[in-house]
C-alpha positions in Angstrom: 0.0 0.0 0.0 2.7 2.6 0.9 4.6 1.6 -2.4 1.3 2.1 -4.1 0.9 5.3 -2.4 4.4 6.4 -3.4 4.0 5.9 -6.9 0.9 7.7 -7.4 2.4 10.9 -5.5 5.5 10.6 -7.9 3.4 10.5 -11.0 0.3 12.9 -10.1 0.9 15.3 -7.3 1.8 18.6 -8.4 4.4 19.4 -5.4 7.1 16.4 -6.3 9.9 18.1 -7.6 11.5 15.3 -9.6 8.9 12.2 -9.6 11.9 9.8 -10.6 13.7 10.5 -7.0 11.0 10.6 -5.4 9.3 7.3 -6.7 13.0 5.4 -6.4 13.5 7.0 -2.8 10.2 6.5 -1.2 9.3 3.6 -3.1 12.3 1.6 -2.0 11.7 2.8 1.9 8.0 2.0 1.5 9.1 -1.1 0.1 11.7 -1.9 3.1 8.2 -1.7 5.7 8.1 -5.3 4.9 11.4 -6.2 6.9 10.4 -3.4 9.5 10.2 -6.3 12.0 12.9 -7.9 11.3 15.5 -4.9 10.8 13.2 -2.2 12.8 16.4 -0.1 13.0 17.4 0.0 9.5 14.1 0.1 8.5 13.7 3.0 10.5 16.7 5.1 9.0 15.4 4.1 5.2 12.8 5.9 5.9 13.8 8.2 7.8 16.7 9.4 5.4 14.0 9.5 2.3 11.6 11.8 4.5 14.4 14.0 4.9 15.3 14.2 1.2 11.7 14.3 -0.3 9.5 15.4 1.7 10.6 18.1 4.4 7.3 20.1 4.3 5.8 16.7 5.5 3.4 16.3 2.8 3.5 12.5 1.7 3.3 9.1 2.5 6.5 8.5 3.3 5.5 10.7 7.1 3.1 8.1 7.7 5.6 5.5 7.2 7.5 7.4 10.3 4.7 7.1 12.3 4.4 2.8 11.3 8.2 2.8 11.8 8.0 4.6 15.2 5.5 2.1 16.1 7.2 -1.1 15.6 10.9 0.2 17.4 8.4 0.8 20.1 7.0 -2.9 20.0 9.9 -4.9 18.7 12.9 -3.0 20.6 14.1 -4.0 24.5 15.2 -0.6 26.3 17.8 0.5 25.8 17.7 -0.4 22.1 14.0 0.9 21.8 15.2 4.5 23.2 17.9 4.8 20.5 15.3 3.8 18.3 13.3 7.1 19.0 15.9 9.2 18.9 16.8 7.3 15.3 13.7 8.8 13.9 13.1 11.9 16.3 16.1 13.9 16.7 16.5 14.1 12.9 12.5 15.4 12.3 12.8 18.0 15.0 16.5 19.0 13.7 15.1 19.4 10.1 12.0 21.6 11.7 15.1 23.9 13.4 16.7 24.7 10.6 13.3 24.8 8.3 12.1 27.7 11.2 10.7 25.5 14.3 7.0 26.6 15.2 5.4 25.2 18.3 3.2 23.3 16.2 5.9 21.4 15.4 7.1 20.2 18.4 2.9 19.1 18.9 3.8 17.1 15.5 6.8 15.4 16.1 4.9 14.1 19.7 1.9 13.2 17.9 3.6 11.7 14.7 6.5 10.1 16.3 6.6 9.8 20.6 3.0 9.0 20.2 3.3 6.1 18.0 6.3 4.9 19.7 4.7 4.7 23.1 1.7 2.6 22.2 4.4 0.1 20.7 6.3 0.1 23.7 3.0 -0.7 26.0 1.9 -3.4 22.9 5.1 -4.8 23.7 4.9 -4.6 27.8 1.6 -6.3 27.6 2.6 -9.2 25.0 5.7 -9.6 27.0 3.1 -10.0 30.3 1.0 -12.3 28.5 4.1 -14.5 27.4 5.4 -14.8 30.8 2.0 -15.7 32.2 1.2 -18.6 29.3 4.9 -19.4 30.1 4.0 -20.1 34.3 0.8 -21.2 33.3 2.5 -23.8 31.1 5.2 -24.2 33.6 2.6 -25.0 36.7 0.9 -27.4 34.4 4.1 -29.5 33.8 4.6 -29.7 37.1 1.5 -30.6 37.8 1.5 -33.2 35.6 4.8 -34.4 37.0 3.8 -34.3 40.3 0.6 -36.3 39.5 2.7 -38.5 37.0 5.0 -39.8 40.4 1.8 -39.9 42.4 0.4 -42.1 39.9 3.4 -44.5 40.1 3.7 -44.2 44.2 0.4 -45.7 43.7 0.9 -48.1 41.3 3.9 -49.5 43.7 1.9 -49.3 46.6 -0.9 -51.8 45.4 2.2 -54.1 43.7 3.4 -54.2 47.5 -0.3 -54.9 48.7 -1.4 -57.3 45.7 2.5 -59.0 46.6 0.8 -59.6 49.9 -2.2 -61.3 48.5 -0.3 -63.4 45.9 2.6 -64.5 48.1 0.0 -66.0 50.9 -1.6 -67.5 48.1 1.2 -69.7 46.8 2.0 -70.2 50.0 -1.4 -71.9 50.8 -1.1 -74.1 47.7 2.2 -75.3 48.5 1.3 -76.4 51.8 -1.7 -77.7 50.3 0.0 -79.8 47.7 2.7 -81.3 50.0 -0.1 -82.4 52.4 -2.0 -84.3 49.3 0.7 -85.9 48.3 2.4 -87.2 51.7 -1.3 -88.7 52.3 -0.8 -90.6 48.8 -0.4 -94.3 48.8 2.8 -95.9 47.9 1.7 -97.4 44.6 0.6 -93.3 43.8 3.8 -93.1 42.5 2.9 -91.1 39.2 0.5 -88.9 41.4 3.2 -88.5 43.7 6.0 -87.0 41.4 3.0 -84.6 40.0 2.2 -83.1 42.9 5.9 -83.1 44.1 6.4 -81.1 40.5 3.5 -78.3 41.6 4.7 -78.3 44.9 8.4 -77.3 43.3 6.9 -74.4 40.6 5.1 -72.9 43.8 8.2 -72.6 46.2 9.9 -70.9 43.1 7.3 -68.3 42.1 6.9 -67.4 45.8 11.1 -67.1 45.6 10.2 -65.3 42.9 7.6 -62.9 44.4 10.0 -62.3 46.9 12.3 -61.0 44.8 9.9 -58.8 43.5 8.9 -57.5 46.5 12.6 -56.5 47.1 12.4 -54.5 43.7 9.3 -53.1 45.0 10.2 -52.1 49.0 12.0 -48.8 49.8 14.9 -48.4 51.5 14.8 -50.3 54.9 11.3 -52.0 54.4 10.9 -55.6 55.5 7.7 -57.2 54.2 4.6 -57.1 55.9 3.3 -59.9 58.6 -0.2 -57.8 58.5 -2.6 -59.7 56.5 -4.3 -57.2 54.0 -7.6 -55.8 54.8 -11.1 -56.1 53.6 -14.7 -55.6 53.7 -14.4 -58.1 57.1 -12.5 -55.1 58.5 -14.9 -52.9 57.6 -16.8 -52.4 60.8 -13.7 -52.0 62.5 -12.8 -49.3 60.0 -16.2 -47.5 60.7 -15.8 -47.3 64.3 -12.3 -45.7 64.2 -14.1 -42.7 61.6 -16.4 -42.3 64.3 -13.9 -41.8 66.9 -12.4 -39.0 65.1 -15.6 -37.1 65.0 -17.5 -38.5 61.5 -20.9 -40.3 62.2 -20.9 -43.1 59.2 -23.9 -44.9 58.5 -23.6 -48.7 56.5 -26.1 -50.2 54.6 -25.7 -53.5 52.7 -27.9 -54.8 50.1 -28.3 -58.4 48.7 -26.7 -61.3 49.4 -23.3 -61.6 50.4 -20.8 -63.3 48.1 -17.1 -64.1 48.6 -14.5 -61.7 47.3 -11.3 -62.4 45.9 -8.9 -61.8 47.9 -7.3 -58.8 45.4 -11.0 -57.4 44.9 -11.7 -57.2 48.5 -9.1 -55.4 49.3 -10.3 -52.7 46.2 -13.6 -52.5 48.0 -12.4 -51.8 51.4 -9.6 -49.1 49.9 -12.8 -47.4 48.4 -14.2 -46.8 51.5 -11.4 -45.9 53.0 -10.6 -43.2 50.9 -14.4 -41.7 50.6 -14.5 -41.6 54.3 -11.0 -40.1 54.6 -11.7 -37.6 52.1 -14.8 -36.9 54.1 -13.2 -36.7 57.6 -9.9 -34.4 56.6 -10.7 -32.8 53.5 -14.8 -32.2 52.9 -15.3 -30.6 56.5 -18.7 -33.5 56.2 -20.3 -33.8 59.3 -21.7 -37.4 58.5 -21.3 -40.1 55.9 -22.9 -43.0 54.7 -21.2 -46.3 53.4 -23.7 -48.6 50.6 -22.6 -52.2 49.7 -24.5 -53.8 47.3 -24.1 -57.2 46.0 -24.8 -58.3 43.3 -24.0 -62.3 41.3 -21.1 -60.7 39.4 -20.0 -57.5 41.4 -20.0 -55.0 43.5 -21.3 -51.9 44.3 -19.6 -49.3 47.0 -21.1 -46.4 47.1 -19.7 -43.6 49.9 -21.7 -40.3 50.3 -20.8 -37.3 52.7 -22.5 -33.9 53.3 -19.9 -31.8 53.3 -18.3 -29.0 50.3 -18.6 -31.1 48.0 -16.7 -31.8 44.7 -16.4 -28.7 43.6 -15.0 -26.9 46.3 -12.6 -29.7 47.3 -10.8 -30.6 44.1 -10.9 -34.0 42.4 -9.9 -36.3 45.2 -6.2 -35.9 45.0 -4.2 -38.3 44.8 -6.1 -40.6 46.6 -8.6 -41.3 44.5 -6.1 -41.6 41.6 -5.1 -44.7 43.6 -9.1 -45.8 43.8 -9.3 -45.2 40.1 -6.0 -47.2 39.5 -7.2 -50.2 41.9 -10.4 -50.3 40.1 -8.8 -50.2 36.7 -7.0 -53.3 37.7 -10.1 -55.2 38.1 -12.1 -53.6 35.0 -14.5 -52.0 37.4 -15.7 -48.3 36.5 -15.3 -45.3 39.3 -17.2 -42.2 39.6 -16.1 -39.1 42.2 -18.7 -36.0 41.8 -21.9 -34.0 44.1 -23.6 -36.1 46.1 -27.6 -35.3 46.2 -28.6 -32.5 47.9 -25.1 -31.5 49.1 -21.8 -33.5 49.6 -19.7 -35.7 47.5 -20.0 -38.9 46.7 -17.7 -41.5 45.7 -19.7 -44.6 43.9 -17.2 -47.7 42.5 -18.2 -51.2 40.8 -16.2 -54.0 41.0 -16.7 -57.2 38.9 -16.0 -60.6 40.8 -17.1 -62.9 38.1 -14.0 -63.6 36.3 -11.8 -63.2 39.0 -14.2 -65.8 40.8 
């Protein structure tokens, strides 16, 4: 557009004194706006010399490509860079207005045309560089975040390796003893029967070696394994009670028929509860809770409700119900953390037991 603009002031205004200097002067500094951003300095002396040389009386285009100039060493130029920048374009507009015959007028100009310009670039580039940094926190706060939840994730995932070891290892250890007491009651002539059993018995003192082992990947530093068998929904009353000693009333309910949970299921269920009363008790400010059990042929259904902030006002569950949502994951069970009716939270989780049956 200013190239454009040139042009047509070379070729039809009456007041160009040569139209081929001016159309090769200000056309090649309209043309150098392009790299403005990139070179605002040199930009800014192009067109600051061809002002000078064609158009002292201020009359064309090549004025307002000042003003875009002054702009951009506003927005593009760090002090102290951006200062010399002004002074680039100012000091030689006012000098040429001294020895043209300064009027006060012309000091109003070179404020409005140049300074003026200028100044908005620099607060353009103030409040881009504000918005940069806070993207860049913002950005910052979210890779942490993501970090921090990223090693919570995996505490969690180790913590129920440790628990499920737990489960596993007292398992093999019940169908060792179980297979060398079948097979010293054997009779003699058993003999085949007798070298089977002996080879189960064998696989089963390895993969609890094994387990052991694992557990030793598993452990931190110092950690011996645990002699505590793991809970579960048998504990549960005994859980109950010590939430109501710290100041919670809870409520239970249990619907349909009670069915035998694996041992690594069970111990899902009562970590559910658990966690919905803890987050009740220390972080909902609930001043009473309810635990539902319903069973069901192939799962079930914990459902933990409190009247306290609710989801909203207290954040996702934290970590802790990362761990839920991990634990139920494991089992292909679904989890759900949001309001409870009325008011509260309320933490609802389905567990299958069919094929783990």
């Amino acid at each position: 557009m200013f190239v454009l603009g040139s042009l047509a002031e070379a070729l039809f205004s009456e007041t160009v004194r040569s139209p081929v200097l001016h159309a090769s002067l200000a056309g090649t500094a309209s043309a150098a706006l392009a790299w403005r951003r990139r070179y605002p300095l040199s930009v800014a002396a192009a067109v600051m010399a061809s002002n000078i040389a064609i158009n002292p009386e201020g009359q064309f285009s090549t004025l307002l490509a000042m003003v875009l100039v002054s702009f951009t060493l506003g927005a593009e130029l760090d002090p102290p860079r951006s200062w010399f920048g002004l002074g680039l374009v100012s000091v030689p507009f006012i000098t040429a207005m001294v020895l043209d015959g300064l009027e006060p007028s012309d000091v109003g100009a070179a404020l409005v045309f140049l300074a003026g310009p200028w100044g908005v670039g620099v607060t353009v580039r103030q409040r881009t560089a504000r918005a940069a940094e806070a993207i860049d926190r913002a950005a910052q706060l979210e890779r942490e975040r993501d970090a921090e939840n990223a090693a919570a994730a995996a505490q969690e995932r180790v913590r129920i390796a440790r628990e499920l070891h737990d489960i596993v290892s007292h398992s093999i250890s019940v169908v060792t003893i179980q297979t060398q007491t079948v097979r010293r009651r054997l009779r003699p002539e058993q003999t085949q029967e007798a070298r089977d059993l002996a080879a189960v018995e064998t696989t089963a003192r390895q993969a609890l070696a094994e387990m052991r082992r694992l557990f030793g990947v598993l452990r931190a530093e110092g950690e011996s394994p645990s002699l505590t068998p793991q809970p579960g929904l048998g504990e549960l009353d005994r859980l109950l009670e010590h939430v109501r000693a710290a100041g919670l009333p809870v409520d239970l309910s249990v619907t349909g028929e009670r069915i035998e949970l694996p041992p690594g299921v069970d111990l899902a269920a009562y970590r559910i509860v658990q966690e919905g009363l803890t987050n009740a008790l220390r972080h909902a400010s609930a001043e009473r809770a309810s635990v539902a059990l319903l069973y069901k042929p192939t799962a079930v259904e914990i459902t933990v409700d409190d009247n306290g902030v609710g989801p909203r006002e207290n954040g996702d569950g934290g970590h802790g119900l990362m761990g839920i949502r991990e634990r139920v994951a494991l089992y292909g069970g679904a989890v759900d953390f949001g309001p409870a009716p009325g008011r509260g939270a309320r933490l609802h989780a389905r567990l299958p037991v069919r094929e783990f049956g």
